[in-house]
C-alpha positions as YAML, in Angstrom:
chain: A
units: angstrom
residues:
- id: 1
  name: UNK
  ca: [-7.56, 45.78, 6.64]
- id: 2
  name: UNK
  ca: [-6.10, 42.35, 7.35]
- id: 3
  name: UNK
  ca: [-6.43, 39.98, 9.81]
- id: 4
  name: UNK
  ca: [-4.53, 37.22, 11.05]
- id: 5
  name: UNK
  ca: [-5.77, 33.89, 11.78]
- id: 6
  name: UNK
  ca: [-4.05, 31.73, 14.14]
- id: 7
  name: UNK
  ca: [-4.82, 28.14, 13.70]
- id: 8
  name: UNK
  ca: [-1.75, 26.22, 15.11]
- id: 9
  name: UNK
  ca: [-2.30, 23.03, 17.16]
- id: 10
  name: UNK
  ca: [-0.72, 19.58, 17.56]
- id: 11
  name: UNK
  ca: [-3.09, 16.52, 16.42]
- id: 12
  name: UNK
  ca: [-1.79, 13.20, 18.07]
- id: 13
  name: UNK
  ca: [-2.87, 10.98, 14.83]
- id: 14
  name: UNK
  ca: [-1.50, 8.07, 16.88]
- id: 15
  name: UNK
  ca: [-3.32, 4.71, 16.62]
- id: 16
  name: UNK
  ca: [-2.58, 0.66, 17.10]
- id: 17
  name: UNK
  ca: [-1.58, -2.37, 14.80]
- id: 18
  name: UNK
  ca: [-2.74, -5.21, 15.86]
- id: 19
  name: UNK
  ca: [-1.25, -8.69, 14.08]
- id: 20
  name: UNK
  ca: [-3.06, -11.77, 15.09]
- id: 21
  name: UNK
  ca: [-5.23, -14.64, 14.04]
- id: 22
  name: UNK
  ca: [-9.48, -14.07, 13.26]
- id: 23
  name: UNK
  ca: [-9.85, -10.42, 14.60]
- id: 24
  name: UNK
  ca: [-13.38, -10.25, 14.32]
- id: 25
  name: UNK
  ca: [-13.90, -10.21, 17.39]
- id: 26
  name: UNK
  ca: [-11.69, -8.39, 19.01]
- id: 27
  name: UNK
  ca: [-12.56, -5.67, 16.36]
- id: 28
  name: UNK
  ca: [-15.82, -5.55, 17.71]
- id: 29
  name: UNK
  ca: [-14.25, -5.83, 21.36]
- id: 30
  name: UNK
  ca: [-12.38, -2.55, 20.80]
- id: 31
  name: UNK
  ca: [-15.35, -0.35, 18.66]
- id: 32
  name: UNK
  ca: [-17.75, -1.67, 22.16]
- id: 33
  name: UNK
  ca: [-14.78, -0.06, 24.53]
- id: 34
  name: UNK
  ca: [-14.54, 3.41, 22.55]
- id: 35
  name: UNK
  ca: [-12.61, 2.81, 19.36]
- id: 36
  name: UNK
  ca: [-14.09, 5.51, 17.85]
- id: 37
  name: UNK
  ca: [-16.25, 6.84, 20.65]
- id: 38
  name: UNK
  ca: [-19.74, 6.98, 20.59]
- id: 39
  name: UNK
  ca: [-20.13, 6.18, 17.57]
- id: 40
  name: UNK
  ca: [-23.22, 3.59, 16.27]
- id: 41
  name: UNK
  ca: [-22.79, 4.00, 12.70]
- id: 42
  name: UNK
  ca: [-20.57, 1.97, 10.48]
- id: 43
  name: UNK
  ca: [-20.36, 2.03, 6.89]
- id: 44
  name: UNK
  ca: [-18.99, -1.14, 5.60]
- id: 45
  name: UNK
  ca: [-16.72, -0.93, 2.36]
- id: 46
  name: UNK
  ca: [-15.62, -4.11, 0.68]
- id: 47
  name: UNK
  ca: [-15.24, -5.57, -2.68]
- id: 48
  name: UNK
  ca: [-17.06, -8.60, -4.49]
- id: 49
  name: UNK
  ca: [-14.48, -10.98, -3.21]
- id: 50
  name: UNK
  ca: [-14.11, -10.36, 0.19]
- id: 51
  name: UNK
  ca: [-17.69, -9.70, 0.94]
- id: 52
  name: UNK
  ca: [-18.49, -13.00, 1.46]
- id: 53
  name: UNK
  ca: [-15.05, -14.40, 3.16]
- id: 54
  name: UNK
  ca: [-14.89, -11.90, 5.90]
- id: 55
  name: UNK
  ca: [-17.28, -8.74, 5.17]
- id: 56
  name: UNK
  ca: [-20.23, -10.47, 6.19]
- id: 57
  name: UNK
  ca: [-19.77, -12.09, 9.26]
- id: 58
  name: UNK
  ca: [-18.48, -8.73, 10.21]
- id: 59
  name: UNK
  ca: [-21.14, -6.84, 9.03]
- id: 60
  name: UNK
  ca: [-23.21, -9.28, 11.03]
- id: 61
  name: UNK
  ca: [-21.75, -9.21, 14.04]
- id: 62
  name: UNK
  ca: [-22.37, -5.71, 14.07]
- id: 63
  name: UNK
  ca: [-25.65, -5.81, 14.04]
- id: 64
  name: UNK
  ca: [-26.11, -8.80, 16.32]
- id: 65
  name: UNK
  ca: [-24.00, -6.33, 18.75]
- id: 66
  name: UNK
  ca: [-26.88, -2.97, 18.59]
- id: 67
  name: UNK
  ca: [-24.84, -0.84, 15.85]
- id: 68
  name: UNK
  ca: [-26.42, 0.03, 12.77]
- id: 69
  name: UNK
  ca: [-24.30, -1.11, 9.32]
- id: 70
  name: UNK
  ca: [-24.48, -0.95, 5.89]
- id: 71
  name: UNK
  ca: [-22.77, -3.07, 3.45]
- id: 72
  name: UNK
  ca: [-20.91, -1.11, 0.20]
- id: 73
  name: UNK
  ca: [-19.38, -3.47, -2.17]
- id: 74
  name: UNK
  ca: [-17.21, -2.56, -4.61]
- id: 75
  name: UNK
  ca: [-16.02, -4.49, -7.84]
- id: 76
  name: UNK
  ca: [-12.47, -6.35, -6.74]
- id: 77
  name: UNK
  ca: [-9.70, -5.45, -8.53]
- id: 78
  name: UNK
  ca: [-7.33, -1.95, -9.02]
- id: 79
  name: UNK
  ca: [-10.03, -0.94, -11.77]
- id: 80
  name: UNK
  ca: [-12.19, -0.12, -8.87]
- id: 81
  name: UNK
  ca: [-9.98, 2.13, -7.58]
- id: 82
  name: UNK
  ca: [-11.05, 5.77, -8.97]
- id: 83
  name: UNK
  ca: [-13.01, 8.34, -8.28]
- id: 84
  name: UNK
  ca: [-16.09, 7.35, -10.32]
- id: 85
  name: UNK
  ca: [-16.45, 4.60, -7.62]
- id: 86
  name: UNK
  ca: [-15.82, 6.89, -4.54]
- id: 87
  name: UNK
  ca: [-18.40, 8.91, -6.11]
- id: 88
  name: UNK
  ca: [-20.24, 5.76, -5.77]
- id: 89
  name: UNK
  ca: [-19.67, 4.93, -1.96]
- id: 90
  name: UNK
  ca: [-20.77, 8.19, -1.07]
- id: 91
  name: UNK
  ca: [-24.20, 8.84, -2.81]
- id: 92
  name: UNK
  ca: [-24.47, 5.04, -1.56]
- id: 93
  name: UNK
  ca: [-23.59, 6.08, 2.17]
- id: 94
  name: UNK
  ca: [-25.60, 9.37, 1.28]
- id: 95
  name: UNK
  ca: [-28.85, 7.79, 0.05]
- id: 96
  name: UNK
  ca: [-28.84, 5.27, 3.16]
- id: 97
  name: UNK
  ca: [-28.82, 8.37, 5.54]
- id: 98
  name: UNK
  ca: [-24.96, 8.55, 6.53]
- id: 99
  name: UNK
  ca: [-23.86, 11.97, 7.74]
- id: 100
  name: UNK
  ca: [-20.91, 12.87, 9.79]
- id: 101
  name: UNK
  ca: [-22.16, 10.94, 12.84]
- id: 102
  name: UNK
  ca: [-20.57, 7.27, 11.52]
- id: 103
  name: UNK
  ca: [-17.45, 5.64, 10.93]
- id: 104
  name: UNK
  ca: [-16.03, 4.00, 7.99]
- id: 105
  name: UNK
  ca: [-15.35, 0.40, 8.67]
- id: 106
  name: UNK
  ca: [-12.74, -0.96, 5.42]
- id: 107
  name: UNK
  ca: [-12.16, -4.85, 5.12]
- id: 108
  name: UNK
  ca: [-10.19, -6.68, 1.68]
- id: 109
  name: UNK
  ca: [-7.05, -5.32, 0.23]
- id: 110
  name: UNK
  ca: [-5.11, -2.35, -0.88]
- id: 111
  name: UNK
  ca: [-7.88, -0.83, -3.18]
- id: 112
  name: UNK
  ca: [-10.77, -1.19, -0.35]
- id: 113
  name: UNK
  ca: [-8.47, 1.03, 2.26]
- id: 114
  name: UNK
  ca: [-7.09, 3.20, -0.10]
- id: 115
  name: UNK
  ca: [-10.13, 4.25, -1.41]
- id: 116
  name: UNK
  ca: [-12.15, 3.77, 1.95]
- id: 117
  name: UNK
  ca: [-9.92, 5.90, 3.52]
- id: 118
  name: UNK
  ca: [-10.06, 8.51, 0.74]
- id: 119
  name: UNK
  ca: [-13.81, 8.00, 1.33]
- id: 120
  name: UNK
  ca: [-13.52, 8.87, 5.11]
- id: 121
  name: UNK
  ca: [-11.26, 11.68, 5.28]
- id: 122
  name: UNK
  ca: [-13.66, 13.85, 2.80]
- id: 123
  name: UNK
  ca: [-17.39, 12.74, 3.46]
- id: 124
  name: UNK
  ca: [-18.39, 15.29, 5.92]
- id: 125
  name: UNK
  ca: [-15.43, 16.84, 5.27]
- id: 126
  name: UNK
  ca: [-14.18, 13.87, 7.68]
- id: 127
  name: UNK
  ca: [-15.07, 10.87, 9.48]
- id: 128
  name: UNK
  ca: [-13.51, 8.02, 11.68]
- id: 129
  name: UNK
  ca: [-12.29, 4.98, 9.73]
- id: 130
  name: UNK
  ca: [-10.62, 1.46, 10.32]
- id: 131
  name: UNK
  ca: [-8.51, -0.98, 8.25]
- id: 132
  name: UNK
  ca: [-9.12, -4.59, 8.17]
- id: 133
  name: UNK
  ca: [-6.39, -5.79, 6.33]
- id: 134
  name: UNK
  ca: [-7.42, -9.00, 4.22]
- id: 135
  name: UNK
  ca: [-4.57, -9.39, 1.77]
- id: 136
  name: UNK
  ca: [-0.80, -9.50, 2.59]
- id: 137
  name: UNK
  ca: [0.09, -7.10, 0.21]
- id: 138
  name: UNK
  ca: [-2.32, -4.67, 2.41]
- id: 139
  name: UNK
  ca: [-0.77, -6.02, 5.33]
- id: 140
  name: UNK
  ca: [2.92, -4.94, 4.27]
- id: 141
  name: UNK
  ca: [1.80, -1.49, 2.73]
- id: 142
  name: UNK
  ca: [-1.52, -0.11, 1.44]
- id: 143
  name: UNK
  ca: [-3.40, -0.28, 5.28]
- id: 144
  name: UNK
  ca: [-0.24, 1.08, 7.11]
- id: 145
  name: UNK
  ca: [0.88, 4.84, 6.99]
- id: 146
  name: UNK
  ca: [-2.31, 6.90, 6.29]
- id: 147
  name: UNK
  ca: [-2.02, 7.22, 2.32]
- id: 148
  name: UNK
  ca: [-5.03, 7.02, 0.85]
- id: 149
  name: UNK
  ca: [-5.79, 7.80, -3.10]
- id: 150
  name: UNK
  ca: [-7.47, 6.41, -6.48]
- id: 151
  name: UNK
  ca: [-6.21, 6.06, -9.74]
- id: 152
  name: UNK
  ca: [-6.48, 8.43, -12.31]
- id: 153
  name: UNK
  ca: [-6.01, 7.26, -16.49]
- id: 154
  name: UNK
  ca: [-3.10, 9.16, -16.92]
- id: 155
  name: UNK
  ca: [-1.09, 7.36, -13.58]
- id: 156
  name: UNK
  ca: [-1.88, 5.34, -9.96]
- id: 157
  name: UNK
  ca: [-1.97, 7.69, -6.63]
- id: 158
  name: UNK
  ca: [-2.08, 10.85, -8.18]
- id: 159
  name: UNK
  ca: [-5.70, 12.12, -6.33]
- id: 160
  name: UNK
  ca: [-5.29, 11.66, -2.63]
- id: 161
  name: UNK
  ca: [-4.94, 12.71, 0.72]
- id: 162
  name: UNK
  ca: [-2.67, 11.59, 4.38]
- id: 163
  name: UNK
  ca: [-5.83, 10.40, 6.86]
- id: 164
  name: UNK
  ca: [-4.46, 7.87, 9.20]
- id: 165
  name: UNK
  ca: [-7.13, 5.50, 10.60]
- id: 166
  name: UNK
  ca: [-8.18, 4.57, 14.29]
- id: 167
  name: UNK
  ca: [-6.43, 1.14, 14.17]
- id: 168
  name: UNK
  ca: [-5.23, -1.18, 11.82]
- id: 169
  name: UNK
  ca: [-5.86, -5.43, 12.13]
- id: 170
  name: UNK
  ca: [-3.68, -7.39, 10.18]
- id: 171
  name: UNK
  ca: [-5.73, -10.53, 10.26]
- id: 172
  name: UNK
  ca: [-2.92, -13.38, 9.36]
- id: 173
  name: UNK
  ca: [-5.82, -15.90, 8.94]
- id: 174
  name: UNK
  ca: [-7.32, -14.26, 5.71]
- id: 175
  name: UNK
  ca: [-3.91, -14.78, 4.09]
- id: 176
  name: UNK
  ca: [-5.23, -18.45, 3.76]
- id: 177
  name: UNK
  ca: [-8.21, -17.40, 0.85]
- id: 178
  name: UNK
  ca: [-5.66, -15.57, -1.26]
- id: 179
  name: UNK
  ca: [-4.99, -16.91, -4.72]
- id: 180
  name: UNK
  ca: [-1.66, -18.51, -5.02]
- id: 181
  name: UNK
  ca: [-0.91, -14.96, -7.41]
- id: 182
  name: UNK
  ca: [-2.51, -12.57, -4.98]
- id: 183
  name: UNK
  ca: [0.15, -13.95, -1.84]
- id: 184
  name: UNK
  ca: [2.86, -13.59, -4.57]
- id: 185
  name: UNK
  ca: [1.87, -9.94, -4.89]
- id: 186
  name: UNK
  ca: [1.85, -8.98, -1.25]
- id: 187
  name: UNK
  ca: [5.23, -10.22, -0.97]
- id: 188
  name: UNK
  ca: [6.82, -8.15, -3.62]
- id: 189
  name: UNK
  ca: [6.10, -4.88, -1.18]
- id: 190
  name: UNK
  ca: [7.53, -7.63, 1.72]
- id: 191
  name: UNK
  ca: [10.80, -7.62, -0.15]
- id: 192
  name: UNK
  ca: [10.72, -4.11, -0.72]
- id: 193
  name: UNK
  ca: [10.70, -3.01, 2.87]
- id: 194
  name: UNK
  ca: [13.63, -6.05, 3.35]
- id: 195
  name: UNK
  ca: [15.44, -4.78, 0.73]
- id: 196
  name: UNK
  ca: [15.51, -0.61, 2.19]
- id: 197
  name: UNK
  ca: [15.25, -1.54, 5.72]
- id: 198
  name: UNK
  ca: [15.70, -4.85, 6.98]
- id: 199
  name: UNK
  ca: [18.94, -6.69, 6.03]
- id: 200
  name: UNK
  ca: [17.60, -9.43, 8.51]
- id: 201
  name: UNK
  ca: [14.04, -9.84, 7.03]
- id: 202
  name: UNK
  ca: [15.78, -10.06, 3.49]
- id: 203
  name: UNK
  ca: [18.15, -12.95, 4.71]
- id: 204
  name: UNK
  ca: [14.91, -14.77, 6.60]
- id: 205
  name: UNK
  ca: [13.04, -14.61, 3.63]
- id: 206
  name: UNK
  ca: [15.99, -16.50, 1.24]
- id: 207
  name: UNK
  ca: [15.97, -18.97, 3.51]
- id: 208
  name: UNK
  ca: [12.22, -19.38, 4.21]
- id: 209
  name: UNK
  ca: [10.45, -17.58, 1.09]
- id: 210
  name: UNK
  ca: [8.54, -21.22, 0.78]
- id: 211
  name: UNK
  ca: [7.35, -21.11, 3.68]
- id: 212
  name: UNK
  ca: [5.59, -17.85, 3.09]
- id: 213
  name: UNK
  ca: [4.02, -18.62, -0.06]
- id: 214
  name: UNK
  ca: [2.43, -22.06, 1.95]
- id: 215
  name: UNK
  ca: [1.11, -19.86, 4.65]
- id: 216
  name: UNK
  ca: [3.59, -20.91, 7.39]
- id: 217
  name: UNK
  ca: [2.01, -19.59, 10.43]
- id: 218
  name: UNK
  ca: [5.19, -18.65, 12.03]
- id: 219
  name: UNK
  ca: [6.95, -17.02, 8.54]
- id: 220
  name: UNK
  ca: [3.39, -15.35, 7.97]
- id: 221
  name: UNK
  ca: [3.31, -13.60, 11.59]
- id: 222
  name: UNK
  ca: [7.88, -12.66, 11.39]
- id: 223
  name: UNK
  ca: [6.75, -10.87, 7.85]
- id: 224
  name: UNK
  ca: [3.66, -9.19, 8.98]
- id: 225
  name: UNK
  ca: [5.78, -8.00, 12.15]
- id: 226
  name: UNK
  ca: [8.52, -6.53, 10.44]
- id: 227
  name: UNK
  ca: [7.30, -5.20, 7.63]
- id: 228
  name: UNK
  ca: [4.67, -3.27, 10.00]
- id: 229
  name: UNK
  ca: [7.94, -2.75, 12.02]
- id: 230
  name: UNK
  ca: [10.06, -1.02, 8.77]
- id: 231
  name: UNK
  ca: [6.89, 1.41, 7.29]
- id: 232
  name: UNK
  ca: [5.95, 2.70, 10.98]
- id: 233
  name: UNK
  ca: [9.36, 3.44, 11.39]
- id: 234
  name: UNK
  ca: [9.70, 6.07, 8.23]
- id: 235
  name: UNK
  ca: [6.26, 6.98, 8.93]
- id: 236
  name: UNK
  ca: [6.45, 8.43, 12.04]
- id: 237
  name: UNK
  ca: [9.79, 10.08, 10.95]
- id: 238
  name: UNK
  ca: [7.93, 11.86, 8.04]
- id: 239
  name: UNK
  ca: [4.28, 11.03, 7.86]
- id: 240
  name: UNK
  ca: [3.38, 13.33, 4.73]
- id: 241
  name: UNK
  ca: [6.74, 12.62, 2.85]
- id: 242
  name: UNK
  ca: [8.35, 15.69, 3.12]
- id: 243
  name: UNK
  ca: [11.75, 13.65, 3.02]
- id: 244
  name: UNK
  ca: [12.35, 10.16, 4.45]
- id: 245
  name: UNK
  ca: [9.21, 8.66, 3.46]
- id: 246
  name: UNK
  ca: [10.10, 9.16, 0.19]
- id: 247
  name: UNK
  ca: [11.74, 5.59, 0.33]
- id: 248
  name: UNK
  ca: [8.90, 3.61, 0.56]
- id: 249
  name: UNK
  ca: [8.61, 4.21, -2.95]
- id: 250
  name: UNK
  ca: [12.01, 2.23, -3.86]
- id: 251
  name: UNK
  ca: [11.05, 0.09, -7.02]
- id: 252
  name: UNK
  ca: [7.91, 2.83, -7.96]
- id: 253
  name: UNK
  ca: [9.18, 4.86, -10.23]
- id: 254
  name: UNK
  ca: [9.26, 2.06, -13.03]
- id: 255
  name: UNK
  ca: [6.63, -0.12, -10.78]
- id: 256
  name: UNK
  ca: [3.70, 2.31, -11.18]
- id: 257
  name: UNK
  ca: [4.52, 3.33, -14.82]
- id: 258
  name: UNK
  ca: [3.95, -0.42, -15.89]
- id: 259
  name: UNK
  ca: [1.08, -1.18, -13.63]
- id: 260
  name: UNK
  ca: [-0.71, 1.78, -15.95]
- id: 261
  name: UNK
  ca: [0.74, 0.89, -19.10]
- id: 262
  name: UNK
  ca: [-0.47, -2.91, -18.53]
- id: 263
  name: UNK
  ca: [-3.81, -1.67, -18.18]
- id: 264
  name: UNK
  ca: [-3.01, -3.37, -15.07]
- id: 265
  name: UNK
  ca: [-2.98, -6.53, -16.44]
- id: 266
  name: UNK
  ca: [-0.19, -7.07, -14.17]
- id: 267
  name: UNK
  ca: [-0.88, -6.48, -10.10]
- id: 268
  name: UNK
  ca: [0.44, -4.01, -8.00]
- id: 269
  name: UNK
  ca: [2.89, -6.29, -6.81]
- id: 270
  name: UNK
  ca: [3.98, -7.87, -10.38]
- id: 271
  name: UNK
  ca: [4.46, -4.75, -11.38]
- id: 272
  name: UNK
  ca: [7.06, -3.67, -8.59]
- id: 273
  name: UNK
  ca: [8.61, -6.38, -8.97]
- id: 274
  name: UNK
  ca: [9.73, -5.28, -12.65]
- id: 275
  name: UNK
  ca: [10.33, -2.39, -10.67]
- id: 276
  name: UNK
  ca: [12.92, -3.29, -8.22]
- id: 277
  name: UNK
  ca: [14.42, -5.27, -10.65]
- id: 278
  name: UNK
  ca: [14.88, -2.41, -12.51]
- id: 279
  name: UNK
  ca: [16.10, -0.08, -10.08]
- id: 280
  name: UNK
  ca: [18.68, -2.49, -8.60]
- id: 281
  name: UNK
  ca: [19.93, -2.46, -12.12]
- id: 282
  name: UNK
  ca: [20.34, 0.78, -12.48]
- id: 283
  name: UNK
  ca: [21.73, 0.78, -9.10]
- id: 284
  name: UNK
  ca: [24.40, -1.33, -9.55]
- id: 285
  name: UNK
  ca: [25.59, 0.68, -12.95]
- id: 286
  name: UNK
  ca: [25.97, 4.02, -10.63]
- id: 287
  name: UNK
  ca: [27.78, 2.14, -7.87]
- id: 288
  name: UNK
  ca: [25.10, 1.38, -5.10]
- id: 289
  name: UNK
  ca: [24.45, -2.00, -4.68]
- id: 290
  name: UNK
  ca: [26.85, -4.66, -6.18]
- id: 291
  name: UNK
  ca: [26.50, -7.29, -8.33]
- id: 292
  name: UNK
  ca: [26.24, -9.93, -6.10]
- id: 293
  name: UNK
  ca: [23.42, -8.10, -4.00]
- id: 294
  name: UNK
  ca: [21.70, -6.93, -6.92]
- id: 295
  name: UNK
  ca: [21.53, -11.25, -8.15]
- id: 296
  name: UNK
  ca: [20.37, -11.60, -4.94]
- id: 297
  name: UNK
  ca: [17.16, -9.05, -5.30]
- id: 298
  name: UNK
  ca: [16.32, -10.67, -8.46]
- id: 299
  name: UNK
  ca: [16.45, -14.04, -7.65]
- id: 300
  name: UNK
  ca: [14.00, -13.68, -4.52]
- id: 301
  name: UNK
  ca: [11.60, -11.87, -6.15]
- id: 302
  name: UNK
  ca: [11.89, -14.73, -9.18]
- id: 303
  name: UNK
  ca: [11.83, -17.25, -6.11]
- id: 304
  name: UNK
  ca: [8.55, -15.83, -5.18]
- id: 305
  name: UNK
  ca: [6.85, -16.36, -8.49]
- id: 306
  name: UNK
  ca: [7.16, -12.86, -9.67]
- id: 307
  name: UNK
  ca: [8.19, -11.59, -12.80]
- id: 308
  name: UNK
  ca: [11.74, -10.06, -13.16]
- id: 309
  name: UNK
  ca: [11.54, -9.09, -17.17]
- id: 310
  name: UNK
  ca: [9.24, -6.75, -19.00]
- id: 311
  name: UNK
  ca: [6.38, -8.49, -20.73]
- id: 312
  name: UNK
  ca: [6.14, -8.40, -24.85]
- id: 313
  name: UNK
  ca: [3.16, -6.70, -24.69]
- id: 314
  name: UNK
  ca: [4.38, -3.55, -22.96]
- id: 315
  name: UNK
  ca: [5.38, -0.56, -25.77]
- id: 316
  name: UNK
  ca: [8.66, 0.03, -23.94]
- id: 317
  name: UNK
  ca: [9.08, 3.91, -25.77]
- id: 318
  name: UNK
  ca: [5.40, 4.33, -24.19]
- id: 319
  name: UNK
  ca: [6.43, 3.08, -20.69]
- id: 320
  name: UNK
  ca: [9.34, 5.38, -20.74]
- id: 321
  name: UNK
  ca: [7.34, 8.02, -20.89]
- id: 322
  name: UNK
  ca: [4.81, 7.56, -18.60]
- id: 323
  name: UNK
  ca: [7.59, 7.67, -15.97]
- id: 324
  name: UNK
  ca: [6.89, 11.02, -16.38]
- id: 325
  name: UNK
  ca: [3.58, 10.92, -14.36]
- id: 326
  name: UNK
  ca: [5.64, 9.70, -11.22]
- id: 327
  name: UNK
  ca: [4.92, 11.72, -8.00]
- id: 328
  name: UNK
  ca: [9.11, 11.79, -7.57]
- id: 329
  name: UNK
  ca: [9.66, 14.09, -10.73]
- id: 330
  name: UNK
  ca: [10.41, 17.36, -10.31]
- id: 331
  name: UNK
  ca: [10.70, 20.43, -12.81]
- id: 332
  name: UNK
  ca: [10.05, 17.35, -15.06]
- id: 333
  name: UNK
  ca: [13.10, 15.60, -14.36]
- id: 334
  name: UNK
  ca: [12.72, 11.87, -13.47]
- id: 335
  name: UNK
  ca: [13.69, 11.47, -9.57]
- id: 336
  name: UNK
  ca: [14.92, 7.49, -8.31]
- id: 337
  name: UNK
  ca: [15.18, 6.18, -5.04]
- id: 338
  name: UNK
  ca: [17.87, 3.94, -4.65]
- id: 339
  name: UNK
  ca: [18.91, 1.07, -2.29]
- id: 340
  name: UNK
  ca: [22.44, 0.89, -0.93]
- id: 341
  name: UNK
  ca: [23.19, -2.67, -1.10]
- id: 342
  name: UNK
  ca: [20.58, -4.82, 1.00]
- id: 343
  name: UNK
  ca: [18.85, -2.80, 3.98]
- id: 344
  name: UNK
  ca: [19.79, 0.44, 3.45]
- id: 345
  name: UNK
  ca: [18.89, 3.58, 1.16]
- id: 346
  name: UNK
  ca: [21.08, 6.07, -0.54]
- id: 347
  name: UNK
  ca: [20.68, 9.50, 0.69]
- id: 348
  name: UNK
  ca: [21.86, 12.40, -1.86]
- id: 349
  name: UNK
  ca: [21.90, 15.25, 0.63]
- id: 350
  name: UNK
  ca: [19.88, 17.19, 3.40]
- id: 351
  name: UNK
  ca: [16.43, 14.53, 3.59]
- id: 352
  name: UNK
  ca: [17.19, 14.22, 0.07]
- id: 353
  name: UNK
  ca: [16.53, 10.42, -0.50]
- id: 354
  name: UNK
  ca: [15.93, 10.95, -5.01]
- id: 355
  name: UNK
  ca: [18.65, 11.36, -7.34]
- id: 356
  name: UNK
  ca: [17.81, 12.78, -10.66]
- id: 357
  name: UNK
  ca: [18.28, 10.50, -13.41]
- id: 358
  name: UNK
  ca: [18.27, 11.58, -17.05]
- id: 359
  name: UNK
  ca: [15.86, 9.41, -19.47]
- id: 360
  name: UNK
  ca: [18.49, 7.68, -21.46]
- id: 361
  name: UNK
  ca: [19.79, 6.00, -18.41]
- id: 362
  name: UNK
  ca: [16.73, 4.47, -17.49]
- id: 363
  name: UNK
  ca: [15.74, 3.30, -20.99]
- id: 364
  name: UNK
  ca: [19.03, 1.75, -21.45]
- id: 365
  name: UNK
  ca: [17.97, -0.53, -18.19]
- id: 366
  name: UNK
  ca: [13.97, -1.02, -19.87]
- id: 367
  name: UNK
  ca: [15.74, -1.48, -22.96]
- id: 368
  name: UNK
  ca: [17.35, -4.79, -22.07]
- id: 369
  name: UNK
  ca: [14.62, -5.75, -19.59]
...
C-alpha cells in the first residue's frame, strides 16, 4: 500500500531593502506596523563589537516600545561562525524561554546574519528573522539573498540552509565605526558584483574608490544601491543556485580556500581579493577577459588596500588542495566561474555558468601568485 502525498504550494519569500541613514527607528516603525505580525518576542544576536555601537540602543528601544528582548552576543570575528556557537544561541534563546512565538532580530556583519539566520530558519523548526546590516561587506553580500551557513574546519559555507529574512536595513551610517581594514573588506565583494554585473559601478568606483574608503556619503549610498541592485537581480532569477546564482561566487573558488588555509588570518574580503585576482588570471590565459581589463581588476582591488599576491605564510601545495572543499566541484573536478571582461560572466552552456578546470592550471596561476 502506498500513498501519495501532495504538498505543492507557492511561498512568496518576498521582502524589502531599505538603504538609508540611522534605521533604528524606522526598524522599530515597521516591527510596530506588522513586520513580522504579532509578534512581541525578539531575540537579539550580535557580536562583542557591535553590541555596544548599535545593538544596544536597539535592544533598548525595544523595550522602551512594550516588546520583550534579549541580548545574545557572540565573539566578533569569522571564528564565531560555527556550529558550536549556534549551539550556543539556541540553549541561550532556549534557557531564556524562547519558543516558536519570537523573531530573530540580527545586527553587525556577515557572521551575525549568516549565522542568525541559520539560527532562525531551524529553532522551532523556523522562525521570523531580520538583518541589520552594520558592515559594508554585509551590506554588498552576506545580509542580501537568504544564504545563511557556518563554517566547518575542513572549509567556509559548507553547513547551511536558503531562509530569506522579513527585511533587510542597510544602515549607511554604521559604515562610519568600521576599521579602516574592515571598509577595505566590504569593498572587495563591491568590486565583485562591479566586476560580473555592473560595467558602470566598476568605472564609478576607479574614479571615486577614495571616496568610498573616506565614507563619502554620496559614493557610500551609489555602492550600497547597486550592489543591492546586482545580487537581487541573480537572486530572484535563481534563489537556491540551481544555475545563475552560481556567479556570485566569481573570485570563491580560490577566495574561500585561502580564507581556511589562513586560519583566517586574512578576512573574508582579503581573501577574495587573492581570489579575483586569481581568477582574472586565469581568465585572461583561456581568453575571457583581456589583459588590459584584467590590470584593471587588479589595480582597484590594490587601490582599495587589498592584497593582490599570496602571503609567505600560505603552504601553496596545501591551498591547492583545499580547493577541493569548494561547493562548485563536481565528481571531484574543480568548477570556476569566470568573468567576461568587466560586467559580464561567461556562460558554458544551458544555466551552466562553471567551467571545469584541471588542477595544474590553477596551480600554475597560485604558483606565481
Amino acid at each position: 500500500m502506498k500513498f501519495y502525498c501532495e504538498l505543492k504550494k507557492v511561498v512568496d519569500d518576498s521582502y524589502d531593502i531599505e538603504i538609508g541613514h540611522k534605521l533604528s527607528d524606522t526598524l522599530i516603525n515597521d516591527i510596530q506596523n506588522g513586520l513580522v505580525g504579532k509578534i512581541k518576542k525578539f531575540a537579539v544576536v550580535t557580536d562583542s563589537i557591535v553590541e555596544n555601537l548599535y545593538a544596544k540602543e536597539i535592544f533598548d528601544k525595544l523595550i522602551a516600545n512594550g516588546f520583550k528582548a534579549d541580548l545574545f552576543v557572540i565573539p566578533e570575528g569569522e571564528k564565531s561562525k560555527t556550529r558550536p556557537m549556534k549551539e550556543f544561541v539556541e540553549d541561550s534563546m532556549l534557557n531564556k524561554g524562547y519558543r516558536r512565538d519570537c523573531c530573530v532580530l540580527a545586527i553587525g556583519g556577515g557572521v551575525v546574519t549568516d549565522l542568525a539566520g541559520f539560527v532562525a530558519g531551524t529553532f522551532g523548526r523556523g522562525v521570523p528573522f531580520i538583518n541589520y546590516a552594520t558592515t559594508l561587506l554585509s551590506a554588498a553580500d552576506a545580509s542580501v539573498g537568504g544564504k545563511t551557513a557556518v563554517d566547518t574546519p575542513l572549509a567556509t559555507n559548507l553547513i547551511g540552509m536558503f531562509n530569506q529574512p522579513k527585511k533587510v536595513y542597510i544602515d549607511i551610517d554604521t559604515w562610519k565605526t568600521l576599521p579602516a581594514r574592515q571598509l577595505s573588506s566590504g569593498l572587495s565583494e563591491t568590486i565583485k558584483h562591479a566586476c560580473l554585473g555592473d560595467l558602470e559601478m566598476f568605472e564609478y568606483l576607479e574614479k571615486n574608490i577614495e571616496k568610498v574608503l573616506q565614507n563619502n556619503v554620496e559614493a557610500c549610498e551609489f555602492i550600497a544601491e547597486r550592489n543591492c541592485r546586482v545580487k537581487y537581480n541573480v537572486v530572484m532569477k535563481d534563489e537556491r543556485e540551481s544555475g545563475l546564482r552560481e556567479i556570485l561566487n566569481l573570485g570563491h573558488t580560490v577566495g574561500r580556500a585561502i580564507e581556511t588555509v589562513s586560519d583566517y588570518k586574512l578576512l573574508h574580503g582579503e581573501a577574495l581579493s587573492i581570489g579575483m585576482v586569481a581568477q582574472v588570471k586565469l581568465g585572461n590565459e583561456l581568453g575571457f577577459i583581456s589583459e588590459e581589463n584584467m590590470n584593471r581588476v587588479i589595480s582597484l582591488y590594490k587601490r582599495a588596500n587589498l592584497p593582490i599576491t599570496i602571503p609567505d605564510y600560505i603552504d601553496k601545495n596545501v591551498l591547492v588542495k583545499k580547493l577541493y572543499t569548494d561547493k562548485k566541484v563536481r565528481d571531484g573536478k574543480l568548477r570556476f566561474v569566470f568573468q567576461k571582461e568587466i560586467g559580464d560572466v561567461m556562460c558554458f552552456g544551458d544555466n551552466a555558468y562553471g567551467l571545469e578546470i584541471a588542477e595544474n592550471q590553477i596551480a600554475k596561476i597560485i604558483e606565481n601568485m
